[in-house]
C-alpha positions in Angstrom: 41.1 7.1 269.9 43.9 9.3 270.0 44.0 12.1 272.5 44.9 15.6 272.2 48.2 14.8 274.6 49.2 11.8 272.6 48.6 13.5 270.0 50.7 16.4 270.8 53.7 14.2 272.3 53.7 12.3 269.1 54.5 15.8 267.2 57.2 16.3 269.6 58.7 13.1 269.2 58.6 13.8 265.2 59.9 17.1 265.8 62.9 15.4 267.9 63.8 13.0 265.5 63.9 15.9 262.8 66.5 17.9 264.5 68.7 15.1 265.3 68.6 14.1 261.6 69.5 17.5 260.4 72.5 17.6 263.4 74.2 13.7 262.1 73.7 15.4 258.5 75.7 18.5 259.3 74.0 20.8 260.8 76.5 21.4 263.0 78.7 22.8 260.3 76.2 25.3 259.0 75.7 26.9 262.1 79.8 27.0 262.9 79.4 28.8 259.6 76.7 31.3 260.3 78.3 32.3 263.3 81.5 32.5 261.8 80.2 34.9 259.4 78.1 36.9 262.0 81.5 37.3 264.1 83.6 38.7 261.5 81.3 41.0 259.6 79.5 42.7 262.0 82.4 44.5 263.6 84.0 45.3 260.3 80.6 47.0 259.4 80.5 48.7 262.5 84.5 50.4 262.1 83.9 50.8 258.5 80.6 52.7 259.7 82.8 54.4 262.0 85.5 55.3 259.5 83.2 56.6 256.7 81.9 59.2 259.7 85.6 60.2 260.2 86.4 60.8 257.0 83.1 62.8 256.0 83.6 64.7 259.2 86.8 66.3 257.8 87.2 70.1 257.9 89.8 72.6 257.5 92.0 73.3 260.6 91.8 69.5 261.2 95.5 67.9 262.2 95.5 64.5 260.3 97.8 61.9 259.2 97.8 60.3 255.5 98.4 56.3 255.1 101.4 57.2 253.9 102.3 58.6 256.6 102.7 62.5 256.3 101.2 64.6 258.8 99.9 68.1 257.7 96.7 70.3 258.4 93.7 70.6 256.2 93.6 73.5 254.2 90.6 72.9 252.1 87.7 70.0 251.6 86.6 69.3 248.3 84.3 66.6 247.2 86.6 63.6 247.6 89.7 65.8 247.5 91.3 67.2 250.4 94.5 69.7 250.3 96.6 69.6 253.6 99.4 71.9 254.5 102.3 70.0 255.5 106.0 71.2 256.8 107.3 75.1 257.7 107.1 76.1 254.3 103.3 75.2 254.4 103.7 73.3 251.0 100.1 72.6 249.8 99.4 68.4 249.0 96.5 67.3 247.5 94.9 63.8 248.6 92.0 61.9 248.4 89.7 61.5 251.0 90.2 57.9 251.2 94.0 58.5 251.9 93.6 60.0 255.2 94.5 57.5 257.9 93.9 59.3 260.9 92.4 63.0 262.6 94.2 63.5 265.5 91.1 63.9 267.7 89.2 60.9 266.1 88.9 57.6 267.9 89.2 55.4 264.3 92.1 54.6 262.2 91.7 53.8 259.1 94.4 51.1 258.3 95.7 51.0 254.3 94.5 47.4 254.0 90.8 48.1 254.6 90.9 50.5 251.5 92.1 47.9 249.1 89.4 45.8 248.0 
């Protein structure tokens, strides 16, 4: 008669044997994996997160700095396209939203090799 201990330690001992199978199979290398991919995308979601914020918090007045490297004031927000004053003759350039790398008072850069995908 088998009792409900034995019983129970016998499931264990199954149980035991399964995961050492699955770590001398590789199991090791799927979890180096999983974490591997948990370490590197959850921080780039977390700045591009951050970045989309920065650049849909654009207004006019706003000091920025383009990835090309101009610097200029906004003059006007519109849509996806965003005219910034730049130099003392106040010549008006038109960018993209996605161009601006930096407002001076945001935390977040937004680096030129993050845009191209």
């Amino acid at each position: 008669m088998i009792t409900p201990i034995l019983a129970a330690t016998e499931g264990f001992s199954s149980f035991l044997s399964g995961i050492g199978t699955f770590f001398s199979q590789g199991g090791y290398l799927i979890i180096i994996i999983v974490v591997m991919i948990l370490v590197m995308v959850i921080p780039q979601r977390k700045r591009d997160k951050k970045i989309k914020e920065m650049l849909n918090s654009i207004k006019p007045g706003d000091r920025v700095r383009t990835i090309g490297g101009i610097y200029g004031t906004v003059t006007s927000v519109r849509d996806d396209i965003i005219t910034i004053s730049v130099g003392p003759d106040k010549v008006r350039l038109i960018f993209a939203r996605g161009a601006i790398a930096t407002v001076e008072d945001a935390d977040i850069e937004n680096s030129m090799t993050e845009n191209v995908k």
